[in-house]
C-alpha positions as CSV (number, residue, x, y, z in Angstrom):
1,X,-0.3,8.1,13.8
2,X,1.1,6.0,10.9
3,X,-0.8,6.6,8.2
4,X,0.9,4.2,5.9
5,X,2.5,0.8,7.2
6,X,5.5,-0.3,5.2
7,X,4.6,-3.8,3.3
8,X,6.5,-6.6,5.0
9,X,8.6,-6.9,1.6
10,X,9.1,-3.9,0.2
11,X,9.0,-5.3,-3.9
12,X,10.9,-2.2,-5.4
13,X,14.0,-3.7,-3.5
14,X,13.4,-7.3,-4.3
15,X,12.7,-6.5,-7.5
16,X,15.7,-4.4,-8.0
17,X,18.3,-7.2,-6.2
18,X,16.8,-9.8,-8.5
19,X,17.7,-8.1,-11.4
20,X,21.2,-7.8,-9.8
21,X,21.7,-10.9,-8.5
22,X,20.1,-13.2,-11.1
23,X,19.8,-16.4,-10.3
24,X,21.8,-15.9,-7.4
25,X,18.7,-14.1,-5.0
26,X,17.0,-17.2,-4.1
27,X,20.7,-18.5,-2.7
28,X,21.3,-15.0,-1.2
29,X,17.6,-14.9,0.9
30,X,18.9,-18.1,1.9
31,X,22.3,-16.7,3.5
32,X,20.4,-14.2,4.7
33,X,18.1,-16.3,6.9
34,X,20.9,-18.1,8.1
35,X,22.8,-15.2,9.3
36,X,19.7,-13.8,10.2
37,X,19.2,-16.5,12.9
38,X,23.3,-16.0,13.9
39,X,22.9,-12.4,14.4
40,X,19.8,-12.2,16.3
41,X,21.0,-14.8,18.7
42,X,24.6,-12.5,19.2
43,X,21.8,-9.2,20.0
44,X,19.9,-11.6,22.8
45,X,23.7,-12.5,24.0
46,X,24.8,-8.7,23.8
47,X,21.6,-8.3,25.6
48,X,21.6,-10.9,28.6
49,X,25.8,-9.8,28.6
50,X,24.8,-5.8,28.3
51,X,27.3,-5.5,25.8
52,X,26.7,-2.8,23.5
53,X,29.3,-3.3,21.1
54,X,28.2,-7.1,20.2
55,X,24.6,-5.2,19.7
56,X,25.6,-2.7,17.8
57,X,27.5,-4.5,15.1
58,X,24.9,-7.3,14.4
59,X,22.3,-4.7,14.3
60,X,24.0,-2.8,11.9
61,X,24.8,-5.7,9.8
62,X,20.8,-7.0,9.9
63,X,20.1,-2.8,9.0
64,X,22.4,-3.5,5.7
65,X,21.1,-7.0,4.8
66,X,17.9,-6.3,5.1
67,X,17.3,-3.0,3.5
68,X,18.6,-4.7,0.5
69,X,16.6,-7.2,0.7
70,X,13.5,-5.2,0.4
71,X,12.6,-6.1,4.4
72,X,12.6,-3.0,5.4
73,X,10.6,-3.2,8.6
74,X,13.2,-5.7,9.7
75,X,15.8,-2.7,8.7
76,X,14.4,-0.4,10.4
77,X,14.0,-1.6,13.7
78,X,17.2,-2.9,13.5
79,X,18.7,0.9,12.8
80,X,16.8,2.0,15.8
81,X,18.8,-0.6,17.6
82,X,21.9,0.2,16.1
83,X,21.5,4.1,17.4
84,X,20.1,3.5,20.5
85,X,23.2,1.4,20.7
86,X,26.0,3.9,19.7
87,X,23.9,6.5,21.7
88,X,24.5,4.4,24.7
89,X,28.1,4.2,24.2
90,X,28.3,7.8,23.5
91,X,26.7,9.3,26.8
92,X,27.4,6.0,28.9
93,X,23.5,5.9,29.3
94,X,22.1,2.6,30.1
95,X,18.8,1.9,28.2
96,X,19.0,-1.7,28.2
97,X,15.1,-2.1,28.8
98,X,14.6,0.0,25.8
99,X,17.3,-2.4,23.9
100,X,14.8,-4.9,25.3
101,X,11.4,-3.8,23.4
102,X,13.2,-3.2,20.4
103,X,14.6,-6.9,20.1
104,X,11.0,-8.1,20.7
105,X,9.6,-5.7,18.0
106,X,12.0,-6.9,15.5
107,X,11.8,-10.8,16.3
108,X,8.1,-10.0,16.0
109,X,9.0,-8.3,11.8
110,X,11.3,-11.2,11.4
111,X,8.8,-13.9,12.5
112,X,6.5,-12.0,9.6
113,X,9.3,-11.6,7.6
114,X,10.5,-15.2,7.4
115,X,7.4,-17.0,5.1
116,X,7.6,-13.6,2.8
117,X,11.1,-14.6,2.0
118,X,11.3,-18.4,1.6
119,X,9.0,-17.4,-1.1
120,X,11.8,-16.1,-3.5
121,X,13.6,-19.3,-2.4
């Protein structure tokens, strides 16, 4: 049992890329909304496709963004992706139904995600 559920927007991170980025954060939420919405629709192609590799690299790129971002729901979900992924590609196993479940949990965070962010824009 989880005992403690990660906040939607982790505000260490935000707090820390604001202080980074300045007064470019509001502009970088925004280019990360937008390739948000690019990469999740290459996962659903990689899915319907059951190509791994397409998967596996927008997943990894979502696990990056969002992390530093301070969403790290989103990130994690997104790692879990990415390994079942390069776990798949290692042992040739096809868990494409488990790919599945995973995609829905993390549209699910980024659906949460989404108003938490535009926020900061």
């Amino acid at each position: 049992i989880m005992t403690q559920q990660l906040e939607i927007i982790n505000m260490n991170a935000v707090n820390t890329a604001r202080d980074l980025m300045g007064d470019r954060f509001p502009v970088m939420i925004k280019y990360f909304l937008e390739d948000l919405q690019m990469y999740m629709e290459e996962i659903a192609r990689g899915l319907k496709e059951q190509n791994t590799q397409v998967i596996v690299s927008s997943a990894h790129t979502i696990k990056s963004s969002a992390k530093q971002l301070g969403v790290d729901r989103v990130s994690d979900i997104a790692k879990q992706i990415e390994s079942l992924c390069r776990e798949m590609i290692d042992t040739n196993k096809q868990e494409f139904l488990g790919l599945e479940e995973l995609n829905s949990k993390l549209k699910n965070e980024v659906i949460l995600a989404i108003p938490e962010l535009n926020k900061f824009c």
